[in-house]
N, C-alpha and C positions, 0 to 999 in steps of 0.2 A: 500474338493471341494464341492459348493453350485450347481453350474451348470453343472459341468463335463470338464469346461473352466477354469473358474478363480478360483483361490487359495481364499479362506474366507479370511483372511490376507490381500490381495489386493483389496478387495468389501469394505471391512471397511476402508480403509483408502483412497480409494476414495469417498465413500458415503460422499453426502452434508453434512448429517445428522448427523455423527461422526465428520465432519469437524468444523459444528457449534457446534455442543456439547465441544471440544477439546477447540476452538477458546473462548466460555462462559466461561470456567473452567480458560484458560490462565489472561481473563479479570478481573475474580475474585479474581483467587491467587496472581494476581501482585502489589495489591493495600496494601493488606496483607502482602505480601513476603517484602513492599517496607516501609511496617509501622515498621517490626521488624526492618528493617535496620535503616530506620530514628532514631526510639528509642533506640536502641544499639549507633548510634554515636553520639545522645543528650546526653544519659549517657558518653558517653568517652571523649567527650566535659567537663562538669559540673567536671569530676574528673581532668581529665588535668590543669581545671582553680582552682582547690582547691589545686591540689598538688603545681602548678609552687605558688599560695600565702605561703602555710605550709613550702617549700623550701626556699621559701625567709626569713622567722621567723628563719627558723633555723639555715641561716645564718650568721643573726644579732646576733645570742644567741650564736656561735661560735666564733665571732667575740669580745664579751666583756667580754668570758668564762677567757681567758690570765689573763688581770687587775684586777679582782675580786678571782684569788684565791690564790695572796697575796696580800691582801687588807686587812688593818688592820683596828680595828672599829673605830680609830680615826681618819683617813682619809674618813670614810664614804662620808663627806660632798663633795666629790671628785667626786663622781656618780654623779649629773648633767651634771657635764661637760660632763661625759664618751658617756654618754645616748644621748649629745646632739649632736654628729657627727652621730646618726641616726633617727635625729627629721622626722618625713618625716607626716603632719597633716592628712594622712589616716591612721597611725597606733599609736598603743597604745604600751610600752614595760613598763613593772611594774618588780621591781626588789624584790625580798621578803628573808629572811633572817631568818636563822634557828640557834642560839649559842648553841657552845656546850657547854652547862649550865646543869645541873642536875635541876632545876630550869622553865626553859622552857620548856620542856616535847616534844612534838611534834609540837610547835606555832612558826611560821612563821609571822615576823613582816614585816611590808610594811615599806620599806625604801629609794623608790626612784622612779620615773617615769617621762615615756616622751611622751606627754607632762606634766607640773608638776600637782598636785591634790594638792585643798586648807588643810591646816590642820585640818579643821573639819570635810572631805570628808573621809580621810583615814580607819578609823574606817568602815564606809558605804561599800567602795571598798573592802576591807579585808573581810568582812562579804559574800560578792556579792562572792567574790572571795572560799571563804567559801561552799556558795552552791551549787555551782560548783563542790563542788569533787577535786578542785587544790590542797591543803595543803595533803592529803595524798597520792595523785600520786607523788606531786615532794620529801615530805616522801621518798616512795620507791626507786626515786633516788640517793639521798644521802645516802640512805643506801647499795647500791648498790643491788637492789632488780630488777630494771628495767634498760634500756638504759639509759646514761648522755643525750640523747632527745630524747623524749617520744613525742609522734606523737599524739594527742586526735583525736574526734569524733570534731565537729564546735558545740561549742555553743555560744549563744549567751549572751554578757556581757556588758549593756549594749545595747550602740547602735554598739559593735564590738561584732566578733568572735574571739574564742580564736582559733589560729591557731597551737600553739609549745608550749610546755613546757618544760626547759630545767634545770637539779640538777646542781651545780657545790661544785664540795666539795672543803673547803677551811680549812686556818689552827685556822680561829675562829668557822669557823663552815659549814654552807653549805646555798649555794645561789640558789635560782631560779629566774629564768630569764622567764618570760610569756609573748609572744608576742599577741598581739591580732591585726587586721584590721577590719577597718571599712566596717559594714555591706553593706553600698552602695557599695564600689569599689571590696567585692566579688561577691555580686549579678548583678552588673552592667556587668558581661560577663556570666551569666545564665540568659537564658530565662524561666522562670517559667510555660509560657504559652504551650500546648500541639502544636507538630508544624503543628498539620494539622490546627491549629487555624490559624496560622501565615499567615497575606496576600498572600507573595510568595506562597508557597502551596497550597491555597484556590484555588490562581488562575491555580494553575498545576493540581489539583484537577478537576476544571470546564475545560479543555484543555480534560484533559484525561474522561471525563465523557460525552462529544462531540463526542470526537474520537469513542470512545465505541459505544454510540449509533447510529453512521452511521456505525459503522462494521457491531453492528445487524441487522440496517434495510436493508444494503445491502443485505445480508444474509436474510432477511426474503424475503423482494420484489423478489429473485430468488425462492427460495423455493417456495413462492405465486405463484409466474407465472406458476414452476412446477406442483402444485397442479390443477390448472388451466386446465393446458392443460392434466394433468390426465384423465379431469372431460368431458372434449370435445374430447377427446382417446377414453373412455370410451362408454360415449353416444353423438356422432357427433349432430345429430340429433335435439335434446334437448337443449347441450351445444353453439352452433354455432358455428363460425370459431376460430382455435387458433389465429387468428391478433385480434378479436374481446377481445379473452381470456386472452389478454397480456396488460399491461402498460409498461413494462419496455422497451424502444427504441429499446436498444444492442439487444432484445431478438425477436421485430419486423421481422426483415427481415427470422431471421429461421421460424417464426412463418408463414408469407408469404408464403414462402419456402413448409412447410408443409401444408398448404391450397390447396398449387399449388398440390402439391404429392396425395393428398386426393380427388383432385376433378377428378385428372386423372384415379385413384381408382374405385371409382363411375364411370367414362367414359368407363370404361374397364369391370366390371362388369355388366352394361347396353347392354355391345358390346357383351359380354359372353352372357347373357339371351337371348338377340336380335338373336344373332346366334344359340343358341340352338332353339330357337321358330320357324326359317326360314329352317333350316336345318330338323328340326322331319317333317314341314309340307312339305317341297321339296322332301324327300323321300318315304313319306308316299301316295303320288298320285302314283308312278310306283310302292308300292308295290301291291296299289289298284287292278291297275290293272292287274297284273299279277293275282292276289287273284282271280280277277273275270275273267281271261281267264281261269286259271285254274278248275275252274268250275264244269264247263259243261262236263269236261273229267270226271269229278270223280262224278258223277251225280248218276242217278238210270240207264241209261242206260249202258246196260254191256262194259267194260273197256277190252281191247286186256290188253291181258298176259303180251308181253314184253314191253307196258306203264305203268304197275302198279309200280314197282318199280322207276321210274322215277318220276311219278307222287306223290307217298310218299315222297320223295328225296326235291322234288318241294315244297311241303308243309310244311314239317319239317323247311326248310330253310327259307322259309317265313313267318314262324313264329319264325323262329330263331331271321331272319333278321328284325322284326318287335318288336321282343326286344330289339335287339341290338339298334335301332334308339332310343324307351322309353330312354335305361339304358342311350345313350348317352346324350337327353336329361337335363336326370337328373342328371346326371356327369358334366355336365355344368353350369348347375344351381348351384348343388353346390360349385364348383369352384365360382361362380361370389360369393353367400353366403358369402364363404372364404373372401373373399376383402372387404365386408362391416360388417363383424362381430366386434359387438362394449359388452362389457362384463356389467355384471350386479349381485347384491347381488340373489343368486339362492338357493332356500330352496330343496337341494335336497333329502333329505328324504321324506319331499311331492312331488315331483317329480314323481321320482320313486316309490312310492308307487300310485300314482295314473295311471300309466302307467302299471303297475303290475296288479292292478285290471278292467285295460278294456285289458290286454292281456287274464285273467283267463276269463272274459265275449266271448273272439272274438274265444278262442282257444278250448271252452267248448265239441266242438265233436272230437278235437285232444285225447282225455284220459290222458293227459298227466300233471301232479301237478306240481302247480307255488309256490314253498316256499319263503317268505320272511325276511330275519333277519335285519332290518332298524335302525339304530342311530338314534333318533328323533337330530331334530333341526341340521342339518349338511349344513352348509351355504358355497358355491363357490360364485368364480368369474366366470363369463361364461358369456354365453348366450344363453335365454331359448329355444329357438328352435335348435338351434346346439345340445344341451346336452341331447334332446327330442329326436333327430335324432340317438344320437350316440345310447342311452339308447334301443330303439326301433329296433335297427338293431343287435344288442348283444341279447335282447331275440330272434327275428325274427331266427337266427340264430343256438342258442341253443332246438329253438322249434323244427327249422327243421328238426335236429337231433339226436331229444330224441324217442325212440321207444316209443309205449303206453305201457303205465301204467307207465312209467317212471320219474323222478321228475327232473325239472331244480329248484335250489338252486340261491336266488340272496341275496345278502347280503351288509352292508352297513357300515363302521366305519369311522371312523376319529381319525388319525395318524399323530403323529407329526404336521407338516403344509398340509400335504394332505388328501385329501378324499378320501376314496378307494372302487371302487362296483366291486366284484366277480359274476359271471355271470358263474355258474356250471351247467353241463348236466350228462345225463349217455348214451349219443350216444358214437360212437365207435373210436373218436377221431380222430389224425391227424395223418399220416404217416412221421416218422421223418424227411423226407427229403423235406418233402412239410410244413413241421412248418412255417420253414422262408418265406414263398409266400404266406401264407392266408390272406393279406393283400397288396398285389400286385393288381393294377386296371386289372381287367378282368380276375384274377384269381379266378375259380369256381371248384369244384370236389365234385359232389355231388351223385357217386355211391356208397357212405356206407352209405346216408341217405334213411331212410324207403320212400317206395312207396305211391306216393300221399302226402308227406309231402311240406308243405307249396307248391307256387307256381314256375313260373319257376325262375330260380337265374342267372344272368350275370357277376358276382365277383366284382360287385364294393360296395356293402352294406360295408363292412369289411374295404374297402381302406376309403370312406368319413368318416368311423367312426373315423377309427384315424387320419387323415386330419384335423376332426374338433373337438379330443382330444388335438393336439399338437397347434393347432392355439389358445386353449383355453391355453396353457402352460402346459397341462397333459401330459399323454401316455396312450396306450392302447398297453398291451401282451398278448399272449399264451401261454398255455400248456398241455400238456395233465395230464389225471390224474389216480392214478394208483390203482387198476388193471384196470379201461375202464374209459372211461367220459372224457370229455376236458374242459378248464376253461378258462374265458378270464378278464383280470382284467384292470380296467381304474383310471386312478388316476389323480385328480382334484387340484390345489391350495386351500386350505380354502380360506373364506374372513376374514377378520381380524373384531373381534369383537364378532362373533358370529351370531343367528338367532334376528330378530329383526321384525319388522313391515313392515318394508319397503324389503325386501326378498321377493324374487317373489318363486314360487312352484304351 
């Protein structure tokens, strides 16, 4: 869990940002994923149309295997004819002829083809036929070394390929049979060309290279607008209105929407200030004058017995009652605060370290030691008077309740994504049952703190601080600490990046 809410698992795979990430990766692998596939069935293509030719040679070679292996050498003259029930002017069939002679050794004589070859060509063919490697593969044939048809690699003979070669043993001697086709009518159904070359393609190519870049800039124009109104989230002020902060239409009317929610914000926090300001001053005339009827009783002239205590009673209360109006006051204020707090890069090691030493200057007849252990460069999201407030109300606090000579401890690191300040005393801590309420509005109890320590308290210092912890996305806890002392620790977002120039402190 990231929040205490939602499962990490469900933040990612709703986040935009893994959505586009996801979506870029899909866009890249497909094009890839789509290239091996084209090339895997251009290959099974080119072999499909080599095999169904090599199947057809071998059929012809099977076909005039019969007549030729009793075929006597005087009837040679007969092979035209044979040869010419499979004339077909895309292919070549050359018959060659191996006797069994002690005499001819391994030579294989050209003795027939179709179509025919002039006589003084034959010798040329034979030879061609030669470099090739044919005369000792169809060898192996007849001797029964390999299959009666031998399947080769294509080469080229010629303006044919040799596609079969076939032994056929006979009772003068042993026959091959060598089919070849013409190089155009093999290559006339391979395409040579790579197929993203190929028109069709180019053009599915420029389809999906369109498609693609309106996904992204969908994808971005949202993001943009998001960033946008981050920036006017952020700092209203500066930024101007989210309708101002938007191009995108769809995103218009929430954008409005949010304008409208924002100005009532400001309406409301104006209404809040307006009413604290009317209220302190509407009560503050009858405490007046009650202040000054009271007076004159408690004067230099001698006070009856049984008014003094009334008259102390009176006083108490109206000074009670005359913080009560400040605290409320200032309970309102920051309540309105809350509703326009807009966040910003916060150097809070200067911060607090500057807050630390106009506490040691303000607190200097307290006796009491301000120790600091500060992270340089510790950079939040905040905002700097909120985080001025909180910081100042956690010493305020700790002071109040350190006896002299006594040391409050503030300390400063940066953890994971959060910032964290410990704010330790050696007052006498909290009573367990009142842990959970020291941060309750108007909850105060300040009979374990020394006398004459800081001034009067109304229990709202504690409530605004984490008020305006959690509005910042922090917290602020307690604890006490053992054997005596109480500690109270606040914990901040980083901002991402780090300390920079632009960090305020």
């Amino acid at each position: 869990m990231t929040d205490g809410r939602t499962p990490i698992g469900v933040r990612l795979v709703r986040s935009l940002r893994v959505q586009a990430l996801a979506l870029l990766v899909i866009l890249v692998a497909l094009p890839i994923l789509l290239y091996a596939i084209f090339a895997h069935t251009q290959d099974q293509q080119r072999e499909l149309l080599v095999t169904a030719v090599r199947d057809a040679g071998t059929a012809i070679a099977a076909g005039l295997a019969p007549a030729l292996r009793d075929l006597e050498p005087e009837k040679f003259s007969d092979l035209e004819g044979q040869l010419g029930r499979f004339a077909d002017p895309r292919r070549r069939i050359v018959l060659l002829f191996h006797p069994n002679t002690e005499s001819a050794g391994t030579a294989f004589f050209l003795v027939a083809s179709e179509p025919a070859i002039a006589v003084e060509q034959l010798d040329e063919e034979r030879q061609r036929l030669e470099s090739l490697g044919v005369p000792p593969a169809l060898a192996r044939s007849c001797t029964g070394g390999t299959p009666m048809a031998e399947r080769v690699a294509l080469q080229t003979w010629g303006a044919a390929m040799i596609t079969s070669m076939t032994g056929v043993p006979a009772k003068a001697g042993c026959w091959a049979i060598v089919i070849a086709v013409s190089s155009e009518r093999v290559l006339a159904g391979i395409d040579d060309r790579p197929f993203y070359a190929r028109p069709e393609l180019l053009l599915a190519l420029f389809v999906y290279g369109v498609m693609a870049a309106l996904i992204l800039l969908i994808f971005g124009s949202v993001m943009t607008a998001l960033r946008r109104f981050r920036r006017v989230a952020l700092a209203p002020t500066a930024a101007g209105s989210f309708a101002a902060a938007t191009v995108v239409p769809e995103i218009m009317p929430v954008a409005r929407a949010i304008d409208t929610m924002v100005q009532r914000l400001h309406g409301t926090a104006e209404m809040l200030r307006q009413a604290a300001e009317d209220n302190a001053h509407a009560l503050k005339g009858p405490i007046a004058t009650i202040r000054q009827a009271v007076e004159p009783l408690i004067g230099k002239a001698p006070t009856p017995q049984r008014l003094q205590p009334a008259l102390a009673a009176m006083t108490a209360s109206l000074d009670r009652l005359d913080g009560l109006v400040q605290s409320a006051r200032r309970l309102d204020t920051a309540t309105a605060d809350l509703l326009e707090m807009a966040e910003t890069r916060v150097v809070l090691s200067a911060l607090v370290r500057a807050l630390v030493a106009d506490c040691r200057a303000m607190r200097a007849a307290q006796q009491v030691s301000i120790v600091d252990t500060l992270e340089p460069n510790v950079v939040v999201l905040g905002e700097p008077e909120a985080i001025e407030s909180i910081v100042e109300n956690l010493l305020d606090n700790a002071l109040s309740f350190s006896p002299a000579g006594g040391t409050v401890r503030v300390s400063l690191i940066a953890e994971g994504s959060e910032a964290r300040l410990s704010v330790l005393d050696d007052g006498p801590g909290v009573p367990s049952a009142a842990l959970s309420r020291i941060f309750d509005r108007y909850y105060s109890d300040r009979r374990a703190a020394p006398a004459g320590a800081g001034g009067a308290h109304f229990g709202i210092g504690l409530w605004i601080a984490r008020q305006n912890a959690r509005a910042l996305g922090g917290e602020l806890t307690a604890s006490n600490r053992a054997p005596s002392g109480f500690c109270i620790r606040l914990s901040l977002p980083l901002a991402s990046g780090g300390g920079g120039d632009d960090a305020l402190g």
